[in-house]
VEXDREN-2710 file (C-alpha; in Angstrom, 1 decimal):
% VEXDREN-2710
k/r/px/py/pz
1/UNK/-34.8/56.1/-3.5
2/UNK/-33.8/59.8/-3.0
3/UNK/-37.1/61.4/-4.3
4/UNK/-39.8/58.6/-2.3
5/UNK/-41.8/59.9/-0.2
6/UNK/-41.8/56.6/2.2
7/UNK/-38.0/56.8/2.2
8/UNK/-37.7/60.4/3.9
9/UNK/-40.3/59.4/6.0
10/UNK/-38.1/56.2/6.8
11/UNK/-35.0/58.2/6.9
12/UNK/-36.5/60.7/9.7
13/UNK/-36.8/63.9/7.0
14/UNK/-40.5/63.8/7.0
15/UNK/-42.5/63.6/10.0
16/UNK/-44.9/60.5/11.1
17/UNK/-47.1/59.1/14.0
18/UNK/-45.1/56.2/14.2
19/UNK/-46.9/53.2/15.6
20/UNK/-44.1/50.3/15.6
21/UNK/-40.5/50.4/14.1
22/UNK/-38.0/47.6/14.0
23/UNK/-34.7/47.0/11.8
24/UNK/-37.1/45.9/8.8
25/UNK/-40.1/48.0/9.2
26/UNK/-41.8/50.9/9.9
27/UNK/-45.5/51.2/10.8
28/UNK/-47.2/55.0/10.7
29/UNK/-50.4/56.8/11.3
30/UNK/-52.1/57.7/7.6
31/UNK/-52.1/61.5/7.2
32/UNK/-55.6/61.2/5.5
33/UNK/-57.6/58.5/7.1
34/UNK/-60.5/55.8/5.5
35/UNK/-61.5/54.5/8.6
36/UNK/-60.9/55.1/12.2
37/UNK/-57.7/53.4/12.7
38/UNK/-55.7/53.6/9.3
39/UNK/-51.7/52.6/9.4
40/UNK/-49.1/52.3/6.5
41/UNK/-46.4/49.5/7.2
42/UNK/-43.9/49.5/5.1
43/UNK/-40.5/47.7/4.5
44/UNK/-37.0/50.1/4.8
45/UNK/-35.6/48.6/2.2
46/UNK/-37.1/50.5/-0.7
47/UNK/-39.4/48.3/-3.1
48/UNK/-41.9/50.1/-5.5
49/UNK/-44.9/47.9/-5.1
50/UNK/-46.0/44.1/-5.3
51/UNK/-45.0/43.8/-8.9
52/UNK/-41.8/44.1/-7.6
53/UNK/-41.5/41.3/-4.8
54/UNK/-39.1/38.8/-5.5
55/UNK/-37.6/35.6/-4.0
56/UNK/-34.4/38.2/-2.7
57/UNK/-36.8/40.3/-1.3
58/UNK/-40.2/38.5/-0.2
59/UNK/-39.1/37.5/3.3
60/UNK/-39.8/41.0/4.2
61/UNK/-43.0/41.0/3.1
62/UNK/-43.9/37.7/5.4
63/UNK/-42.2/39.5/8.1
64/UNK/-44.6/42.6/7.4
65/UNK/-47.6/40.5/7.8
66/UNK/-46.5/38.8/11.0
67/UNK/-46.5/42.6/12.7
68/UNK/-49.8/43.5/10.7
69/UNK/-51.5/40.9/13.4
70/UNK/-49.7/42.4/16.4
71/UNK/-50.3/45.6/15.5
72/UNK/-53.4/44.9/14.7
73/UNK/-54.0/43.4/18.5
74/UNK/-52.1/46.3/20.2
75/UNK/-54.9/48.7/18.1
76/UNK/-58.0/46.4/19.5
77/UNK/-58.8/45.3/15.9
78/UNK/-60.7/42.3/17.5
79/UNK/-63.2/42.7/15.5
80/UNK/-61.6/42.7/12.3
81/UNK/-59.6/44.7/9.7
82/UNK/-58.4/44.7/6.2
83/UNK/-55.3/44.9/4.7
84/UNK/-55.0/46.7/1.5
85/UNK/-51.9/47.1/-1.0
86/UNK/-52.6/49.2/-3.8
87/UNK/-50.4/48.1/-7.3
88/UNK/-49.3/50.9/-9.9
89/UNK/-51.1/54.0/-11.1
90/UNK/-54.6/52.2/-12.2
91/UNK/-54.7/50.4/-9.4
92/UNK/-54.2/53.9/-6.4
93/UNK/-50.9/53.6/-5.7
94/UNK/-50.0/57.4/-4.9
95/UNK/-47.0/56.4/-3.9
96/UNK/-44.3/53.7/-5.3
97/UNK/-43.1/52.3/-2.0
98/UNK/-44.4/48.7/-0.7
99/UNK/-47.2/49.5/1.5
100/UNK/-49.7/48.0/3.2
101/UNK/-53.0/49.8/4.9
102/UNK/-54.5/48.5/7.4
103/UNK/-58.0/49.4/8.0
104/UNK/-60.4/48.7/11.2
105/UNK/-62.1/50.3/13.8
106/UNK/-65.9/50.0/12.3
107/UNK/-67.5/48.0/9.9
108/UNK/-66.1/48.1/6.6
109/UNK/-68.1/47.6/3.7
110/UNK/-67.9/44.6/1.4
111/UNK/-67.9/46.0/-2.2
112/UNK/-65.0/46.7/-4.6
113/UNK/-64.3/49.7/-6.3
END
């Protein structure tokens, strides 16, 4: 997608703390983080959100979550983290790329927005 954001960060034009990158995925610092160890992974192939995983495309997304728990080792998540994937404009998606946070490093609270 020429204009998204995740893309050109994907594609090298915009600048990240990258924290694992493979063939499939790419796993970055967040530039504004919600706890004390925040990462975006994200697929290369360009997918707007969940609402748009299909049977062509889901493998990724298994794949993703496989490296969510090794990164999540290699960041000393031991004791626990959550992943997050925000869906459309109602739901915080800022931007309309398949992303997942990952969130850890102190105790996260338990309510919902």
């Amino acid at each position: 997608m020429e204009n998204c954001l995740f893309c050109k960060i994907i594609a090298g034009e915009i600048p990240s703390t990258k924290v694992y990158e493979d063939d499939k995925i790419l796993a970055f610092r967040d530039i504004a983080p919600m706890a004390p160890t925040h990462i975006l992974v994200i697929p290369k192939e360009h997918i707007g959100g969940v609402d748009e995983i299909t049977p062509e495309n889901s493998t990724v997304v298994s794949y993703i979550f496989e490296k969510i728990a090794e990164i999540a080792r290699a960041e000393g998540l031991s004791d626990g983290y959550r992943v997050v994937s925000n869906i459309g404009e109602n739901g915080g998606q800022t931007v309309r790329h398949l992303h997942f946070h990952i969130l850890g490093g102190k105790k996260l609270r338990n309510e919902m927005a």
